[in-house]
mmCIF file of the N, C-alpha and C atoms, coordinates in Angstrom:
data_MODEL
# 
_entry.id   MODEL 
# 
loop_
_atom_site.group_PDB 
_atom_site.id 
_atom_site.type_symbol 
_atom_site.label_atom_id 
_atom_site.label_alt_id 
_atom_site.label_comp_id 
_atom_site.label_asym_id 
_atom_site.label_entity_id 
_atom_site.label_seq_id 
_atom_site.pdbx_PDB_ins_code 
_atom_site.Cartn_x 
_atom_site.Cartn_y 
_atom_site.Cartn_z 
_atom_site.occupancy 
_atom_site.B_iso_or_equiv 
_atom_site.pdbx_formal_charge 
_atom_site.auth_seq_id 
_atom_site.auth_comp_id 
_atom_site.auth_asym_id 
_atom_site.auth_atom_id 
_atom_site.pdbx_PDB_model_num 
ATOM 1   N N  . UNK A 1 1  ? 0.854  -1.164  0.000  1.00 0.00 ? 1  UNK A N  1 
ATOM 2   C CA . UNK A 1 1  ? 0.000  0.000   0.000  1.00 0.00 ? 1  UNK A CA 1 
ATOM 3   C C  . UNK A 1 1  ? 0.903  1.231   0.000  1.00 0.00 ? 1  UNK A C  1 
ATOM 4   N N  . UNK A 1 2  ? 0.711  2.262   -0.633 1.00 0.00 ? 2  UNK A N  1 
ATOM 5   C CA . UNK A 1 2  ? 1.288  3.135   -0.546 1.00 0.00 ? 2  UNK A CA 1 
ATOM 6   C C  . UNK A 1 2  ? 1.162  4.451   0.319  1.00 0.00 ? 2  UNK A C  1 
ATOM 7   N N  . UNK A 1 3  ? 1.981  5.592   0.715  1.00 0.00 ? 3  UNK A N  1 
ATOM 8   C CA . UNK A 1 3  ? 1.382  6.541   1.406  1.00 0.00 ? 3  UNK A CA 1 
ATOM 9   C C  . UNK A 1 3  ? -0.052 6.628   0.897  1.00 0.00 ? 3  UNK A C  1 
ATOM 10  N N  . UNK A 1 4  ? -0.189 7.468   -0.059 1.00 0.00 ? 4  UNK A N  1 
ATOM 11  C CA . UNK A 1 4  ? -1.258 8.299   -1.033 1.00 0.00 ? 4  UNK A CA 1 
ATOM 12  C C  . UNK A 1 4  ? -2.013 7.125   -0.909 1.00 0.00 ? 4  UNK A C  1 
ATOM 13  N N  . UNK A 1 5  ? -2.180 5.895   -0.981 1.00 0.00 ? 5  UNK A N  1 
ATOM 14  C CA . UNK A 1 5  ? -2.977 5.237   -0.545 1.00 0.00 ? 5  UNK A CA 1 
ATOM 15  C C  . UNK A 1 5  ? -3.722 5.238   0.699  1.00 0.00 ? 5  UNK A C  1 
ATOM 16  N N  . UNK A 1 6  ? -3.110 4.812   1.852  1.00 0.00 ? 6  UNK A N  1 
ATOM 17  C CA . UNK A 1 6  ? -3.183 4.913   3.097  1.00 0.00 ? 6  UNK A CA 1 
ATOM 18  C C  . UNK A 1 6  ? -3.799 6.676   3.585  1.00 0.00 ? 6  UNK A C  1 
ATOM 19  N N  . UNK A 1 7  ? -3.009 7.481   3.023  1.00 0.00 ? 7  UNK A N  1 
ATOM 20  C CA . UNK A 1 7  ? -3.356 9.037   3.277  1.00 0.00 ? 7  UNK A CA 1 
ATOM 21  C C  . UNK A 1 7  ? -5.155 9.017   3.368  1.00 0.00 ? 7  UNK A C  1 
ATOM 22  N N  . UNK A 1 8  ? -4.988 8.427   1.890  1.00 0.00 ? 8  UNK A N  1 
ATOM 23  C CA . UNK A 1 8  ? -6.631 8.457   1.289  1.00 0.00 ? 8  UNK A CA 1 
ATOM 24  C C  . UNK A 1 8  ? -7.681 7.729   2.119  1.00 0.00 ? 8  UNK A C  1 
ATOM 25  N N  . UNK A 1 9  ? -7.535 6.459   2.980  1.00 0.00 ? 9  UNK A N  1 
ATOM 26  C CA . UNK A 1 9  ? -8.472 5.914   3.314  1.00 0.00 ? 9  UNK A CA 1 
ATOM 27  C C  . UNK A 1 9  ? -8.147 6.236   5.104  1.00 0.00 ? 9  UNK A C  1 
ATOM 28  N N  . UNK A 1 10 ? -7.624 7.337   5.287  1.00 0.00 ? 10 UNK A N  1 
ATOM 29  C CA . UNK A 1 10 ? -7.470 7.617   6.675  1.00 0.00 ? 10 UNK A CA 1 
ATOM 30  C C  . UNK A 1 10 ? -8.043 9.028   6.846  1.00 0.00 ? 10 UNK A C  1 
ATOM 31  N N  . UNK A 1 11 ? -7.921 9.887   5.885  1.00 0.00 ? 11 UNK A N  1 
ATOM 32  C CA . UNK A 1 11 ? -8.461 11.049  5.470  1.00 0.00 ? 11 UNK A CA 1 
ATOM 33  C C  . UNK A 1 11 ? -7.066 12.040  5.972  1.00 0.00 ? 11 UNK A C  1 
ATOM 34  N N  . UNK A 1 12 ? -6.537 11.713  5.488  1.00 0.00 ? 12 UNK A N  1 
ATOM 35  C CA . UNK A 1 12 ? -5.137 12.805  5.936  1.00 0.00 ? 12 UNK A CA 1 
ATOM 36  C C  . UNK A 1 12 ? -3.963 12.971  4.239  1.00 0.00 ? 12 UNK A C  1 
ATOM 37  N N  . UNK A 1 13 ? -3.578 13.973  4.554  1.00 0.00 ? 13 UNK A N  1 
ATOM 38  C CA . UNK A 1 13 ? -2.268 13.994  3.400  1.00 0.00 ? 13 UNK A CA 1 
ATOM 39  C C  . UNK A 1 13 ? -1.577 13.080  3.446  1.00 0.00 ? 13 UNK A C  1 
ATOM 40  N N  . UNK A 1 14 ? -0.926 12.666  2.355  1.00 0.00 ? 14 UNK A N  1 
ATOM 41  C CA . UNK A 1 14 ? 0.413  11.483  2.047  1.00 0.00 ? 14 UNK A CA 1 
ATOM 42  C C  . UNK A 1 14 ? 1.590  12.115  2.974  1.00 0.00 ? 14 UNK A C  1 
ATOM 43  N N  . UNK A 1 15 ? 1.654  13.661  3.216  1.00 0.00 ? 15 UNK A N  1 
ATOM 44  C CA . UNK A 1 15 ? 3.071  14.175  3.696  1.00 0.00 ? 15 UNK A CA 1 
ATOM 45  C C  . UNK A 1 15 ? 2.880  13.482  5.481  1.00 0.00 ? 15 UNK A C  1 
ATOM 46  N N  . UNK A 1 16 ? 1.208  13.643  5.966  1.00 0.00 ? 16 UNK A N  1 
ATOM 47  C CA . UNK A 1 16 ? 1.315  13.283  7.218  1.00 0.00 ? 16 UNK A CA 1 
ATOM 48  C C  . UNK A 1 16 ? 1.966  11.841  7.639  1.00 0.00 ? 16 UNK A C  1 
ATOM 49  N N  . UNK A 1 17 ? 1.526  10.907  6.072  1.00 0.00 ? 17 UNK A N  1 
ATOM 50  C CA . UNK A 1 17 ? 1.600  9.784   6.976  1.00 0.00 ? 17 UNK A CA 1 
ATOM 51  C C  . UNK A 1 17 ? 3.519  9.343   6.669  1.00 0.00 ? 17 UNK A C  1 
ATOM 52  N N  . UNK A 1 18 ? 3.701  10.524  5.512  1.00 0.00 ? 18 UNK A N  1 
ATOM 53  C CA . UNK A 1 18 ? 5.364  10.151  5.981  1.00 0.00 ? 18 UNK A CA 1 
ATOM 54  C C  . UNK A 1 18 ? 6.091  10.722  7.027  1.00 0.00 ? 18 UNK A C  1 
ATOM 55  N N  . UNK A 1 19 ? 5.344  11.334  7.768  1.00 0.00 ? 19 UNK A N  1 
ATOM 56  C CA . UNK A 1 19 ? 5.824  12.056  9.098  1.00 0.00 ? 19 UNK A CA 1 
ATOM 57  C C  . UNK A 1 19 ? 5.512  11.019  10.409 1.00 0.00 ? 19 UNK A C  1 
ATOM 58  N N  . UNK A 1 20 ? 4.138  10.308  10.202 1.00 0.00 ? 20 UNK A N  1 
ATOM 59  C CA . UNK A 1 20 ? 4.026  9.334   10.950 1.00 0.00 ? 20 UNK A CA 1 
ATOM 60  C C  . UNK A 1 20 ? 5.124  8.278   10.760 1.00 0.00 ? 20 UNK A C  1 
ATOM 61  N N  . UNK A 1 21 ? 5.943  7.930   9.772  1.00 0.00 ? 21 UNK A N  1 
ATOM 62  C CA . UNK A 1 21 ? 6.522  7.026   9.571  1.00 0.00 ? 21 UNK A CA 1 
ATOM 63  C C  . UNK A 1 21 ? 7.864  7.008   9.964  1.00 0.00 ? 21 UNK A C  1 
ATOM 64  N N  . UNK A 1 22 ? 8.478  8.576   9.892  1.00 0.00 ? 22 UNK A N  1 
ATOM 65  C CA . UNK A 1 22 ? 9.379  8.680   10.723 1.00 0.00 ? 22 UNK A CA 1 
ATOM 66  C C  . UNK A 1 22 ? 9.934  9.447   11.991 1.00 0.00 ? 22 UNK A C  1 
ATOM 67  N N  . UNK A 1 23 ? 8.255  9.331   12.618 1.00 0.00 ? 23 UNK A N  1 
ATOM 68  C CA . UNK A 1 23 ? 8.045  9.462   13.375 1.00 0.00 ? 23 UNK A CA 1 
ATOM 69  C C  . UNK A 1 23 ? 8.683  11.404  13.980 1.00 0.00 ? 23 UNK A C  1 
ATOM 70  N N  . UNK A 1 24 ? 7.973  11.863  13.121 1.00 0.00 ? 24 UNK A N  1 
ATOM 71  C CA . UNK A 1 24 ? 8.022  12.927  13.302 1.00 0.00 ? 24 UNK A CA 1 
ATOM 72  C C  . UNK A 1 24 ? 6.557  13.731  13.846 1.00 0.00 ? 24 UNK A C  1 
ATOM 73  N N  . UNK A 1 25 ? 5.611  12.863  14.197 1.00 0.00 ? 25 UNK A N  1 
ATOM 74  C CA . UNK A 1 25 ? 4.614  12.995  14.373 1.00 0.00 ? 25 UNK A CA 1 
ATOM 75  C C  . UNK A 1 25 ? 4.133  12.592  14.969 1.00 0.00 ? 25 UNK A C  1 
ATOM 76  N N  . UNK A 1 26 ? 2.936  12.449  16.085 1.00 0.00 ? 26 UNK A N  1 
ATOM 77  C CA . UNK A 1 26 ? 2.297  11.282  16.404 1.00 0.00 ? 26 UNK A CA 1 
ATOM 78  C C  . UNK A 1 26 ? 1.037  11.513  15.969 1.00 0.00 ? 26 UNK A C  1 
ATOM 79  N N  . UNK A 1 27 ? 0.225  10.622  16.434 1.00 0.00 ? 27 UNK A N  1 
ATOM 80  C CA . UNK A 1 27 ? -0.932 10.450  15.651 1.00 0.00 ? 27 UNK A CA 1 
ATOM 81  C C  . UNK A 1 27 ? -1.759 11.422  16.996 1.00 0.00 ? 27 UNK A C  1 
ATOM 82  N N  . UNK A 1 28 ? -3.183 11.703  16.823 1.00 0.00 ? 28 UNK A N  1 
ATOM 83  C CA . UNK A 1 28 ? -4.135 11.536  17.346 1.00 0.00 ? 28 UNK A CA 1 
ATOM 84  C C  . UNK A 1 28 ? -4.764 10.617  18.037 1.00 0.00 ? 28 UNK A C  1 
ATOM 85  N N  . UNK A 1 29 ? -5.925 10.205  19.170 1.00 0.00 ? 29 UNK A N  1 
ATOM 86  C CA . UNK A 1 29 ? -6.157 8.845   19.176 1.00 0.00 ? 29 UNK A CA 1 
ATOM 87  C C  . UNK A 1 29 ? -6.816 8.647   18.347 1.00 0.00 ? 29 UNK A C  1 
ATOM 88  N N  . UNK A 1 30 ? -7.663 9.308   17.818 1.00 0.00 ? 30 UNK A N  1 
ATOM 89  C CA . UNK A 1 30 ? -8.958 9.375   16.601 1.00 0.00 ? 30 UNK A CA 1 
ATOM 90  C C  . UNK A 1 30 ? -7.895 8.690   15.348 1.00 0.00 ? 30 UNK A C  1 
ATOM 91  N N  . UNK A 1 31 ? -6.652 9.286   14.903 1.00 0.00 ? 31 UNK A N  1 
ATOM 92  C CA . UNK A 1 31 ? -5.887 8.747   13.913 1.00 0.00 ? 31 UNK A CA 1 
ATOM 93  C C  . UNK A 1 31 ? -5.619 7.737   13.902 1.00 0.00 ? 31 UNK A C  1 
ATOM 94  N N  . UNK A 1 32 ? -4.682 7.308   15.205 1.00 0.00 ? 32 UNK A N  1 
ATOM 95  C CA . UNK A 1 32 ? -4.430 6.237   15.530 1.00 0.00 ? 32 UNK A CA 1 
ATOM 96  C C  . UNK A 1 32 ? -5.310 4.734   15.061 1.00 0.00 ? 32 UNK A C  1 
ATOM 97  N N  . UNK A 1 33 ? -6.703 5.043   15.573 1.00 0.00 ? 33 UNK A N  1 
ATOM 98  C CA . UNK A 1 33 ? -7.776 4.059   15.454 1.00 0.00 ? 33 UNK A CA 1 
ATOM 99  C C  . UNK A 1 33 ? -8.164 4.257   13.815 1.00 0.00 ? 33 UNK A C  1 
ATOM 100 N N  . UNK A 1 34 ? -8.236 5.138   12.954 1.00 0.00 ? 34 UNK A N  1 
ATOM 101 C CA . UNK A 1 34 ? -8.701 4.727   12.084 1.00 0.00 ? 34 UNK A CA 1 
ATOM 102 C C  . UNK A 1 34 ? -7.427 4.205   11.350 1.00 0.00 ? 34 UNK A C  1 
ATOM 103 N N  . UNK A 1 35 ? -5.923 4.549   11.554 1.00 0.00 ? 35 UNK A N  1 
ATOM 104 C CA . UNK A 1 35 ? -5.224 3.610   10.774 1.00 0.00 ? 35 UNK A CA 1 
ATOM 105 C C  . UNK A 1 35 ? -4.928 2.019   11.692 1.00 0.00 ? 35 UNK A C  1 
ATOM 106 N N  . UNK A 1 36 ? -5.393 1.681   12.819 1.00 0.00 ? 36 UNK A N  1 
ATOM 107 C CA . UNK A 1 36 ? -5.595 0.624   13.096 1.00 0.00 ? 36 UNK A CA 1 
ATOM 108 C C  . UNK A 1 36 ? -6.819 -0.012  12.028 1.00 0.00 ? 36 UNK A C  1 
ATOM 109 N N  . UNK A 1 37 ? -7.608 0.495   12.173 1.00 0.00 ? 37 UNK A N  1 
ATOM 110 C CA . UNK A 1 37 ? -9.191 -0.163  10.834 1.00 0.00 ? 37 UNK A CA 1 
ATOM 111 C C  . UNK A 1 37 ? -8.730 -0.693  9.843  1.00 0.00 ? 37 UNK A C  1 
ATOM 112 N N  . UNK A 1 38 ? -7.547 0.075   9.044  1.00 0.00 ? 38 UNK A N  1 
ATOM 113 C CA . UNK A 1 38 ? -7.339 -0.205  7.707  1.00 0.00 ? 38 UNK A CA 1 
ATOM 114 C C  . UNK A 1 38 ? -6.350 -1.072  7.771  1.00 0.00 ? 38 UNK A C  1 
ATOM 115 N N  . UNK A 1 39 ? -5.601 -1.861  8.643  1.00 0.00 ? 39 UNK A N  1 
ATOM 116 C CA . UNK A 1 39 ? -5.039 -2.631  8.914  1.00 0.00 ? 39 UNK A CA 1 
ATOM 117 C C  . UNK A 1 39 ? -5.767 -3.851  9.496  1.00 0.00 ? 39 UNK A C  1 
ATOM 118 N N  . UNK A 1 40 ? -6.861 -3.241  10.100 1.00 0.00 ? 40 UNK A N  1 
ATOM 119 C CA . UNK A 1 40 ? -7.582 -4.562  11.447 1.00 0.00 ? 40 UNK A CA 1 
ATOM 120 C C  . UNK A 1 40 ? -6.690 -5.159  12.404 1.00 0.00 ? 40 UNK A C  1 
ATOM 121 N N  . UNK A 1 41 ? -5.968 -4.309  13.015 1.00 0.00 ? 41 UNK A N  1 
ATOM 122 C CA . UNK A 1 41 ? -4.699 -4.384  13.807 1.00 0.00 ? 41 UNK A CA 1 
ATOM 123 C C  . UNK A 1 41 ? -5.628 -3.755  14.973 1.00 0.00 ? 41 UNK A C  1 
ATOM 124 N N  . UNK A 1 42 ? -4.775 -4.360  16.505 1.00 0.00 ? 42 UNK A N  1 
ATOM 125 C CA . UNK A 1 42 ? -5.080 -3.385  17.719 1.00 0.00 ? 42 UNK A CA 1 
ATOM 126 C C  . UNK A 1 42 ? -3.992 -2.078  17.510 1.00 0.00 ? 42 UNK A C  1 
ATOM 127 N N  . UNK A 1 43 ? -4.356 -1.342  18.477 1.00 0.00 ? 43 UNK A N  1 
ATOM 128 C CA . UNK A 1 43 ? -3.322 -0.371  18.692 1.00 0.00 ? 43 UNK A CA 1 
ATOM 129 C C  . UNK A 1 43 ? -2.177 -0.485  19.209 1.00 0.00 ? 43 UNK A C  1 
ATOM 130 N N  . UNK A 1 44 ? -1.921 -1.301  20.002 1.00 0.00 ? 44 UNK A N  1 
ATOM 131 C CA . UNK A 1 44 ? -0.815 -1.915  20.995 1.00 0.00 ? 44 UNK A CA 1 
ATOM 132 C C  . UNK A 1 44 ? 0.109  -2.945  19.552 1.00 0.00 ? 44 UNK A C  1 
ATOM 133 N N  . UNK A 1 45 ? -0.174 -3.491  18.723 1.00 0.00 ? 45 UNK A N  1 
ATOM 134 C CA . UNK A 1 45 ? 0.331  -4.003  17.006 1.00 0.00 ? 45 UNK A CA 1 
ATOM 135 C C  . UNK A 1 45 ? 1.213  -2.838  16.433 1.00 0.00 ? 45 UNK A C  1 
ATOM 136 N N  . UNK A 1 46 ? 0.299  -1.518  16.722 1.00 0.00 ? 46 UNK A N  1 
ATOM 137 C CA . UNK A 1 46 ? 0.795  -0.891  15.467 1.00 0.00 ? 46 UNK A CA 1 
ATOM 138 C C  . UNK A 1 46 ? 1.758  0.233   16.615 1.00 0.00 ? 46 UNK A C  1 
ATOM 139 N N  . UNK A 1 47 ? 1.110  0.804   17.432 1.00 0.00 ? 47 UNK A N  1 
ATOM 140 C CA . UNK A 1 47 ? 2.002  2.287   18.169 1.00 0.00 ? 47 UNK A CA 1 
ATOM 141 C C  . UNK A 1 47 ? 2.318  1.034   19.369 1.00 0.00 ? 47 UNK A C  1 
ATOM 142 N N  . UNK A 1 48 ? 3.397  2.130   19.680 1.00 0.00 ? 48 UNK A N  1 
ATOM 143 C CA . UNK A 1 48 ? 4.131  1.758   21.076 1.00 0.00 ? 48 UNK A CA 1 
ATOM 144 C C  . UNK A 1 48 ? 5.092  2.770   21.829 1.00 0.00 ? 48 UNK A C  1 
ATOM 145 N N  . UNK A 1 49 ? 5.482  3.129   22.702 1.00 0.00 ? 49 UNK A N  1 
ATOM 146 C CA . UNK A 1 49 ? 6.089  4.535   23.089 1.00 0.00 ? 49 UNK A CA 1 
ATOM 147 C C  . UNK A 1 49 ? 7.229  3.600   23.235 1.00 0.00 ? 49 UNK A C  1 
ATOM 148 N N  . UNK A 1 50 ? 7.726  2.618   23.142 1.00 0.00 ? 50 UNK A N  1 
ATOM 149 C CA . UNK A 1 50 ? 8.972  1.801   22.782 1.00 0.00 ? 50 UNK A CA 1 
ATOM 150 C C  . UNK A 1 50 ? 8.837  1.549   21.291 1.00 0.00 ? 50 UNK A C  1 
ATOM 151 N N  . UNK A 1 51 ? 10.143 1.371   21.024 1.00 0.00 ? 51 UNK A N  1 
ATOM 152 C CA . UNK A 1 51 ? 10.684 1.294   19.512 1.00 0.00 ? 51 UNK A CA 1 
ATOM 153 C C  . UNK A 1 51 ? 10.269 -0.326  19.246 1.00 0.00 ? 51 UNK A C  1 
ATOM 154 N N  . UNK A 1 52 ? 9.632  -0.162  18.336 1.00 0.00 ? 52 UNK A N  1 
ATOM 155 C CA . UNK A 1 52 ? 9.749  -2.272  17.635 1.00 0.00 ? 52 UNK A CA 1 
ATOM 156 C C  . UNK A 1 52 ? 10.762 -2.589  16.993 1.00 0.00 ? 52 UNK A C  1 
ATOM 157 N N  . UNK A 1 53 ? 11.540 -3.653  17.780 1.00 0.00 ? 53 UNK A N  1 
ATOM 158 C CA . UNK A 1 53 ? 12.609 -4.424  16.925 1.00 0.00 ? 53 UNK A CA 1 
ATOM 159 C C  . UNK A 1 53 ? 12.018 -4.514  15.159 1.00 0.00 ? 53 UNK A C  1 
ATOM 160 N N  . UNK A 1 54 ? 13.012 -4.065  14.619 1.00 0.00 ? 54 UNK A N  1 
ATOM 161 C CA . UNK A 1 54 ? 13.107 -4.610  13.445 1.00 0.00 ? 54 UNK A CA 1 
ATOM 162 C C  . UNK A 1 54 ? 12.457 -6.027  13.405 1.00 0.00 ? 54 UNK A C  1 
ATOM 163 N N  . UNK A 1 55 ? 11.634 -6.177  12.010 1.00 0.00 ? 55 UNK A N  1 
ATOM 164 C CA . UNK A 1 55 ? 10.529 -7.119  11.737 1.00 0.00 ? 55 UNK A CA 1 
ATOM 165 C C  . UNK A 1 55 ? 11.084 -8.263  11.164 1.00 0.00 ? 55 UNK A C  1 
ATOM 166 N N  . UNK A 1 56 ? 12.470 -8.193  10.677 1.00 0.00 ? 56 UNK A N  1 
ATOM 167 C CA . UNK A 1 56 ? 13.281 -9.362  10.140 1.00 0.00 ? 56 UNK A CA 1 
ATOM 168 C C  . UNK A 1 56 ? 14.100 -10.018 11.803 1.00 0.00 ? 56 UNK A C  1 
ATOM 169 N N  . UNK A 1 57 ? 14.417 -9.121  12.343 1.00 0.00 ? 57 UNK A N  1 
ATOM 170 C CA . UNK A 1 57 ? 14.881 -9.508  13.804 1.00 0.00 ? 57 UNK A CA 1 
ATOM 171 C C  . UNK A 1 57 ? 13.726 -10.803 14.613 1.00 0.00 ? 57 UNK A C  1 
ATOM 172 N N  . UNK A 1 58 ? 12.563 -10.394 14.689 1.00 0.00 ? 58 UNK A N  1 
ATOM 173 C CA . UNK A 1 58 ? 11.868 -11.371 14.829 1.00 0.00 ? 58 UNK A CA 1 
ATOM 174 C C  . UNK A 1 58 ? 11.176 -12.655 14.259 1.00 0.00 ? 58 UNK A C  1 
ATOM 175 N N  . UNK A 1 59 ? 11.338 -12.093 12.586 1.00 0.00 ? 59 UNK A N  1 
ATOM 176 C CA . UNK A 1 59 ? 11.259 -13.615 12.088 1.00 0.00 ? 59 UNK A CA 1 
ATOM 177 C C  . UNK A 1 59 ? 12.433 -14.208 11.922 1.00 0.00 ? 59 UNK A C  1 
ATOM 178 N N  . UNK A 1 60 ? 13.963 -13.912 11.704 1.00 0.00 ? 60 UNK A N  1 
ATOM 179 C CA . UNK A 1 60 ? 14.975 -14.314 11.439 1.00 0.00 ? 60 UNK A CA 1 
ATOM 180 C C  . UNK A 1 60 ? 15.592 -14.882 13.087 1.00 0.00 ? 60 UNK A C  1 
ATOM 181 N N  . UNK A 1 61 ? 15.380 -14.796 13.960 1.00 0.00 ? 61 UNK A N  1 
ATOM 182 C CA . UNK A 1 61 ? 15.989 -14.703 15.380 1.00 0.00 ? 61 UNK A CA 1 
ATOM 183 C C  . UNK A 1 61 ? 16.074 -16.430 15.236 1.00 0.00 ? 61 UNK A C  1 
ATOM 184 N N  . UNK A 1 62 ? 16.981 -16.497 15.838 1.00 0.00 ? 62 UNK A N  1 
ATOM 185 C CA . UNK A 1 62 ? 17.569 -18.053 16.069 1.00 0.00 ? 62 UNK A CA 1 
ATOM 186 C C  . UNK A 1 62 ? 16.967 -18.446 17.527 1.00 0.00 ? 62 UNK A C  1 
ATOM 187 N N  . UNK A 1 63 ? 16.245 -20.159 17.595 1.00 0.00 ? 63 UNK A N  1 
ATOM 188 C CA . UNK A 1 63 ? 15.534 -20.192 18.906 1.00 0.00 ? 63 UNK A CA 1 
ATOM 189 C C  . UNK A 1 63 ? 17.032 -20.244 19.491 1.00 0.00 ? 63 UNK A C  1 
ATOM 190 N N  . UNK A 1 64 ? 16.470 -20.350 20.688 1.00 0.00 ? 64 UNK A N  1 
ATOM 191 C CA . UNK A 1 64 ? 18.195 -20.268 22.001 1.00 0.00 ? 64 UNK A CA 1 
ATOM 192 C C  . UNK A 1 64 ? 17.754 -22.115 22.284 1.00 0.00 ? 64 UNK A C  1 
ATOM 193 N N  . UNK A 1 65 ? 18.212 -22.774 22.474 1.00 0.00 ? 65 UNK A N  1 
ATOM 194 C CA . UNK A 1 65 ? 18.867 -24.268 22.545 1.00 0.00 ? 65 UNK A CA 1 
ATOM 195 C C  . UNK A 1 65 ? 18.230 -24.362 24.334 1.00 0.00 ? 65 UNK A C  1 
ATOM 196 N N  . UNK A 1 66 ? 17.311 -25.491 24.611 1.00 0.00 ? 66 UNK A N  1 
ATOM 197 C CA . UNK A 1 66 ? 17.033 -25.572 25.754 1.00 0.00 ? 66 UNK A CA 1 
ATOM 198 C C  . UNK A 1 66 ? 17.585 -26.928 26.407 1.00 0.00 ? 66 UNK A C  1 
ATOM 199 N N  . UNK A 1 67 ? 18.192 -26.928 27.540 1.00 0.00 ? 67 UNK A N  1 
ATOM 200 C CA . UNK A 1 67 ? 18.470 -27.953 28.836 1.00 0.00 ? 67 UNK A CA 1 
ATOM 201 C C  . UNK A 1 67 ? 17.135 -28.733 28.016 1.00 0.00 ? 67 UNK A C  1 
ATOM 202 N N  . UNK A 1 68 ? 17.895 -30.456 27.965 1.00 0.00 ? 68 UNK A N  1 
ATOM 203 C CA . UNK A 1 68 ? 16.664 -31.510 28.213 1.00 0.00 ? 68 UNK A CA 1 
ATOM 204 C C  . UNK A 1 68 ? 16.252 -32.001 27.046 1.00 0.00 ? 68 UNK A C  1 
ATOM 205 N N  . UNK A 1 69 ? 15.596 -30.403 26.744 1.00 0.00 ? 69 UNK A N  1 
ATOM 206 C CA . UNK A 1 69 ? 14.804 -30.708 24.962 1.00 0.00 ? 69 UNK A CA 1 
ATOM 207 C C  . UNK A 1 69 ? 13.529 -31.283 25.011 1.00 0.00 ? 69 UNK A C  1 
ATOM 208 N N  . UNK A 1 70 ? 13.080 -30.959 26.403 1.00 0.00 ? 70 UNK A N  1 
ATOM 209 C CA . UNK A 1 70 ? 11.792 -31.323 26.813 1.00 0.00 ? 70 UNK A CA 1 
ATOM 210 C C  . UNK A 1 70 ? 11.456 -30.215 27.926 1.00 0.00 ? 70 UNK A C  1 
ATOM 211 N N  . UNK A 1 71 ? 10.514 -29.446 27.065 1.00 0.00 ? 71 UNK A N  1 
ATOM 212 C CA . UNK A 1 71 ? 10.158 -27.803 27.780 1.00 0.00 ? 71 UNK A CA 1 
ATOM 213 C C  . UNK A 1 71 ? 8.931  -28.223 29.195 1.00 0.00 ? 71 UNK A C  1 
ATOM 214 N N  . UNK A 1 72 ? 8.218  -29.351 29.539 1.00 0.00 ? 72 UNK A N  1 
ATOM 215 C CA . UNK A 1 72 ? 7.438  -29.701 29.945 1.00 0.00 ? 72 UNK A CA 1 
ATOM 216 C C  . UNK A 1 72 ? 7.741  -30.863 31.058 1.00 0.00 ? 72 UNK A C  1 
ATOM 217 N N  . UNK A 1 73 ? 9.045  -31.344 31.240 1.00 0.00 ? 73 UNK A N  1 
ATOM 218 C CA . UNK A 1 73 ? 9.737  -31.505 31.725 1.00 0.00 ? 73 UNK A CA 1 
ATOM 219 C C  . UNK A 1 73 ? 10.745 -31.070 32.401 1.00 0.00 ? 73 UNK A C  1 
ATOM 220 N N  . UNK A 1 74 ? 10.288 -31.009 34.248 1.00 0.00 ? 74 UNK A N  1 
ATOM 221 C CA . UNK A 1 74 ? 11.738 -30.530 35.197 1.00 0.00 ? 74 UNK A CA 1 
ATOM 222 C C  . UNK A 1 74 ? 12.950 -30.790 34.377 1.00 0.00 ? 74 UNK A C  1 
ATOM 223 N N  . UNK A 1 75 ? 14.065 -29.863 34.988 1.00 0.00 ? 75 UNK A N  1 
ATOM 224 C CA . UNK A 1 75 ? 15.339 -29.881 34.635 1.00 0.00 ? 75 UNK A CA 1 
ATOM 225 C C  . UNK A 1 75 ? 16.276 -30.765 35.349 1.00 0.00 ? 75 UNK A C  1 
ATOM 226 N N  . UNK A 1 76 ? 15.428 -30.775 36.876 1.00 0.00 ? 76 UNK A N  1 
ATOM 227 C CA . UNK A 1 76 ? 16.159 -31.348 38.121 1.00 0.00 ? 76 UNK A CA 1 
ATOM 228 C C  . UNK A 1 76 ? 15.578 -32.316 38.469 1.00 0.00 ? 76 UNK A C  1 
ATOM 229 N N  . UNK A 1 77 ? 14.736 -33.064 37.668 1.00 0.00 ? 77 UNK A N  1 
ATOM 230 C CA . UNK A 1 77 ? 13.754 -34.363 37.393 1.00 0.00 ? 77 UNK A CA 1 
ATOM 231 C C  . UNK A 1 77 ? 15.005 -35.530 37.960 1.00 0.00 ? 77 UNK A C  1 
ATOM 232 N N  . UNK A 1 78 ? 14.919 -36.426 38.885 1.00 0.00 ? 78 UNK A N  1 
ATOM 233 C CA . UNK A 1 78 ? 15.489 -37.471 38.910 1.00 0.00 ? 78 UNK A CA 1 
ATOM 234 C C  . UNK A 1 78 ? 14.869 -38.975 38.833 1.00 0.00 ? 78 UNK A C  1 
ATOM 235 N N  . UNK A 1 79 ? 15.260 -39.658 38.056 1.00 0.00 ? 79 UNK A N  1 
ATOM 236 C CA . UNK A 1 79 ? 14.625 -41.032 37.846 1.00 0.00 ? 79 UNK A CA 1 
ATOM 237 C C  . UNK A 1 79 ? 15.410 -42.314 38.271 1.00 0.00 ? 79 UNK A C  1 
# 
């Protein structure tokens, strides 16, 4: 989707939502919620007053290697 896209079905200029993007702006809550709509996202998905890891960081992240290899299983289990 593009700004001028997005601009259009939020009712705002393309310049706002590249200001939203780098964050030179914040939204409104009224804004906020209608560019949650056009997503069908919560708000807590899309804003955060913390930064979101990079989106390749979380699909690319390597699991960490667990004791056992049985998550449902004590560690200190003796048999």
């Amino acid at each position: 989707m593009s700004r001028a896209q997005l601009a259009e079905l939020i009712d705002v200029n393309p310049q706002t939502v590249g200001a939203l993007e780098r964050g030179d702006h914040y939204p409104s809550l009224d804004l906020a919620f209608r560019i949650c709509d056009v997503f069908d996202l919560p708000v807590e998905a899309v804003f955060s007053r913390a930064p979101f890891a990079p989106l390749s960081a979380e699909l690319y992240r390597k699991p960490t290697p667990t004791q056992g290899g049985d998550d449902d299983v004590p560690l200190d289990r003796t048999d």
